[in-house]
C-alpha positions in Angstrom: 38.3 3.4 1.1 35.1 4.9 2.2 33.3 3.8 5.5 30.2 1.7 3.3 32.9 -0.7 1.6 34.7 -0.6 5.0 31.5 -2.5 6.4 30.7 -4.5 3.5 34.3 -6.1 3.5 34.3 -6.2 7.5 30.9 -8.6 7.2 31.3 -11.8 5.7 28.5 -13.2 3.0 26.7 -15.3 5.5 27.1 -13.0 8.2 24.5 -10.8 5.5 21.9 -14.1 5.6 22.4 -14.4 9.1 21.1 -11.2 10.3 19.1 -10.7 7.0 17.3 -14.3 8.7 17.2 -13.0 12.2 15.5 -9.8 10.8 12.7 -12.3 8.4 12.2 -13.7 11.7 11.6 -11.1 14.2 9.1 -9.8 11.5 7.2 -13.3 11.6 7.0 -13.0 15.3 5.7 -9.5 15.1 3.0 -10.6 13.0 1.7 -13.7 14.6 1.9 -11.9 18.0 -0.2 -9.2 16.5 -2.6 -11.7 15.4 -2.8 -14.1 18.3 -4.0 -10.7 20.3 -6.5 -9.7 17.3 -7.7 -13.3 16.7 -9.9 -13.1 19.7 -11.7 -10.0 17.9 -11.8 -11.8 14.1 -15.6 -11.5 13.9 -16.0 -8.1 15.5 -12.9 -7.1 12.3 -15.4 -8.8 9.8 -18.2 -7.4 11.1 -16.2 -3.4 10.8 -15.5 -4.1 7.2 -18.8 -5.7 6.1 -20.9 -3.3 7.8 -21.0 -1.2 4.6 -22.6 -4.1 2.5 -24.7 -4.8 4.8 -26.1 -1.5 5.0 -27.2 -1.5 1.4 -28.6 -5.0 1.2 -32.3 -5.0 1.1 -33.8 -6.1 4.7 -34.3 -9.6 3.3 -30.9 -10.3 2.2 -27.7 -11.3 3.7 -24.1 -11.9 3.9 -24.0 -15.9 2.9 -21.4 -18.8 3.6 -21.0 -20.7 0.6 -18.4 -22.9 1.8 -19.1 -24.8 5.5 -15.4 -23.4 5.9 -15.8 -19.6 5.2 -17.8 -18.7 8.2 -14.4 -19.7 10.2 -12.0 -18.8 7.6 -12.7 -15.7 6.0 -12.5 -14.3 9.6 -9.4 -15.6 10.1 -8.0 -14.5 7.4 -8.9 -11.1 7.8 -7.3 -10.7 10.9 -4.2 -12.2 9.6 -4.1 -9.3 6.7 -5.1 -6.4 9.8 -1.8 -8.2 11.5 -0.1 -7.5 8.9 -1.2 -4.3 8.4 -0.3 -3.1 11.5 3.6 -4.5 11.6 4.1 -2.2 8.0 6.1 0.2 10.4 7.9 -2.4 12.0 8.4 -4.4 9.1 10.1 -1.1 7.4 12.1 -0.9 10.2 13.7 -3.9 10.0 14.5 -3.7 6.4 16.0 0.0 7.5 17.9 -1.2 10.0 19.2 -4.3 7.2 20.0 -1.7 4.1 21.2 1.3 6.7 24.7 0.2 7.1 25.8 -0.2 3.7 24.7 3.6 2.8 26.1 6.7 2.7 25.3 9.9 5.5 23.4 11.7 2.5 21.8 8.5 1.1 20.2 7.7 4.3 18.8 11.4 4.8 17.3 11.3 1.8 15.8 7.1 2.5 14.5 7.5 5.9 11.7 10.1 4.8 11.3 8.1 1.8 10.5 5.1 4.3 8.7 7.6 6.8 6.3 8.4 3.5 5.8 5.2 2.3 4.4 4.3 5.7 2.0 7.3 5.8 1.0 7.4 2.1 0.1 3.9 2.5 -2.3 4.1 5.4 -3.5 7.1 3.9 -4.4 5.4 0.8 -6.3 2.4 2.3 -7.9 4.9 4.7 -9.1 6.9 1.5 -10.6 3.5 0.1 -12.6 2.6 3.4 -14.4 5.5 4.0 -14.4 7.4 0.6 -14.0 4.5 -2.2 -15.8 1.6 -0.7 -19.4 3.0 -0.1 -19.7 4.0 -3.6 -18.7 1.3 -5.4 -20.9 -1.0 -3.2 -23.8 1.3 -4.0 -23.2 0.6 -7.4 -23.5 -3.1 -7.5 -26.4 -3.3 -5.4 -28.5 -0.3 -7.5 -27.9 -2.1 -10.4 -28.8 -5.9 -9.6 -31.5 -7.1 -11.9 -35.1 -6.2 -9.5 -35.7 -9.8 -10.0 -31.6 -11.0 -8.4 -31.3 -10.8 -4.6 -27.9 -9.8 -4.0 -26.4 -11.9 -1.2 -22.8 -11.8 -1.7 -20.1 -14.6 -0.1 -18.3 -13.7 2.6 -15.0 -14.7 1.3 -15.8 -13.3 -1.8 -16.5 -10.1 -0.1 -13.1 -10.7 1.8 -11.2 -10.6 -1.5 -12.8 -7.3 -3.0 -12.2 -5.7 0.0 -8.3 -6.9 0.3 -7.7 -6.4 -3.2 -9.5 -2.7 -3.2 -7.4 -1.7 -0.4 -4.5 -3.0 -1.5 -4.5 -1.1 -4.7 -5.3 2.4 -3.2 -2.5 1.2 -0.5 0.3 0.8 -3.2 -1.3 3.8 -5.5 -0.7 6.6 -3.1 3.1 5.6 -2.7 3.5 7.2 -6.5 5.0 10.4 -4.7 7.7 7.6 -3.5 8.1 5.8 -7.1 8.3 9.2 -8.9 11.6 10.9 -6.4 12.9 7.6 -6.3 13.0 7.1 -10.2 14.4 11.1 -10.1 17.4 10.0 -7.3 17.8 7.1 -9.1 18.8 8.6 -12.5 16.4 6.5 -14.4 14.4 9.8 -15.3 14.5 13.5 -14.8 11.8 16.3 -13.5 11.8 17.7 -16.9 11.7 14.3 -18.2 8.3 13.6 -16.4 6.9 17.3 -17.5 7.7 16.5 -21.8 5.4 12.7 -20.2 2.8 14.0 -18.5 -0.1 14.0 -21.1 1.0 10.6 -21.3 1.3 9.8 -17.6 -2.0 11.2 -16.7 -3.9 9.2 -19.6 -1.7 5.8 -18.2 -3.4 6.9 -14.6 -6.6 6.6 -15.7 -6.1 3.4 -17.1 -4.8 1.9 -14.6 -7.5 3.1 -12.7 -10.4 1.4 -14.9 -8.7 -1.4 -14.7 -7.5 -2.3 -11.2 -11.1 -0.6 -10.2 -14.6 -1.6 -9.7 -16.1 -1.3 -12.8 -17.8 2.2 -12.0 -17.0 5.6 -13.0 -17.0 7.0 -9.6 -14.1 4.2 -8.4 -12.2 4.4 -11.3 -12.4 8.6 -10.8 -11.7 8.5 -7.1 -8.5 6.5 -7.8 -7.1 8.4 -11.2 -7.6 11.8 -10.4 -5.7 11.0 -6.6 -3.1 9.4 -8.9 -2.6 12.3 -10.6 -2.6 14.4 -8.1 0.0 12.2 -6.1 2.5 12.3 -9.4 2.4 15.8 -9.8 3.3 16.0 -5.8 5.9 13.6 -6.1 7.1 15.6 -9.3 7.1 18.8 -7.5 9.4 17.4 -4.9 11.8 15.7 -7.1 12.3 19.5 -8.7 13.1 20.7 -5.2 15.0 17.7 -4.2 17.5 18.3 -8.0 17.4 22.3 -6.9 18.8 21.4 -3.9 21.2 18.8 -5.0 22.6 21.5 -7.4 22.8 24.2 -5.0 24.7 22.3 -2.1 26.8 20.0 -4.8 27.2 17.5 -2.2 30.2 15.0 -2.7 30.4 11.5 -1.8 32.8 9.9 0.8 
């Protein structure tokens, strides 16, 4: 019997929900400790991500509060998102250190650079739409308000652009993960993904015009990284099947 059913059948059900629960909760406690210390600094976190808007208003116009709540809330709320952005590594690791056990020695070298990637291509991504994406496509709703509409945009609304925007380039630059996952996985083959890529590259940029602002340059700065990402991703799963031939590994 091989070491992975060994612990499986050495680790009663519940003794999976229990640690599975202890792990859910350690993550909750990483989060709201991370924001109890950022909560202090919500304005001055608003303030970094409006700034841009705010630059490209006209002198007379503002960010508004349509709600008598949003002033405090939207704030709030934004630090509670940074909080979370900052426990992705830890939050990894504790789903890691759930899933490690029941894997094999060659399943978890190839996962744990999978995970290690994941975390980087994600910060990467909402690091690409801060300070190459977010300009642009603010410049492109305030050039082409009406002359006689002063733009002065909500602050929650703002809030949720911003979010979503980063959100998207976040999970969009993990398509290196998706694609050698798919490859390890069986569900498709590098040569597979070469007969598809016409097909793939036309399904990038829609994606892109639709989970973008609706500019050109957003929609551009998203595909052609997408692309560019899959055929990354695609070039390592060819090196990770060459490999795989070469060493013909065997499981336990």
């Amino acid at each position: 019997m091989s070491h992975r059913l060994d612990n499986d059948a050495d680790m009663p059900l519940m003794a999976h929900f229990a640690e599975l629960r202890t792990r859910f909760i350690r993550i909750f406690a990483a989060v709201i400790v991370v924001f109890l210390a950022l909560v202090g600094f919500s304005r001055e976190l608003y303030d970094l991500i409006s700034n841009p808007l705010v630059a490209l208003l006209p002198s007379e116009a503002s960010l508004i509060a349509t709600d008598v709540a949003s002033g405090f809330l939207a704030p709030i709320k934004l630090t509670f998102f940074v909080a979370l952005f900052i426990t992705v590594p830890f939050l990894i690791a504790q789903i890691w250190g759930f899933v490690s056990p029941a894997l094999y020695k060659h399943e978890k070298r190839t996962a744990l650079p999978l995970l290690l990637s994941a975390i980087v291509l994600f910060y990467v991504g909402v690091a690409f739409a801060y300070f190459v994406v977010l300009v642009p496509a603010l410049k492109f709703f305030v050039m082409f308000a009406p002359d006689n509409v002063l733009p002065m945009t909500d602050i929650q609304s703002y809030l949720d652009f911003v979010i979503k925007l980063f959100a998207v380039f976040g999970v969009m630059f993990e398509i290196p993960v998706a694609t050698l996952l798919l490859v390890l996985m069986r569900i498709v083959t590098p040569q597979s993904l070469v007969d598809k890529r016409r097909y793939i590259i036309v399904g990038c940029f829609f994606i892109a015009a639709i989970v973008t602002p609706p500019d050109g340059a957003s929609m551009l700065m998203l595909a052609i990284p997408m692309c560019l990402l899959f055929e990354a991703g695609l070039f390592m799963a060819r090196l990770l099947v060459k490999d795989e031939s070469a060493d013909n590994p065997t499981t336990d």
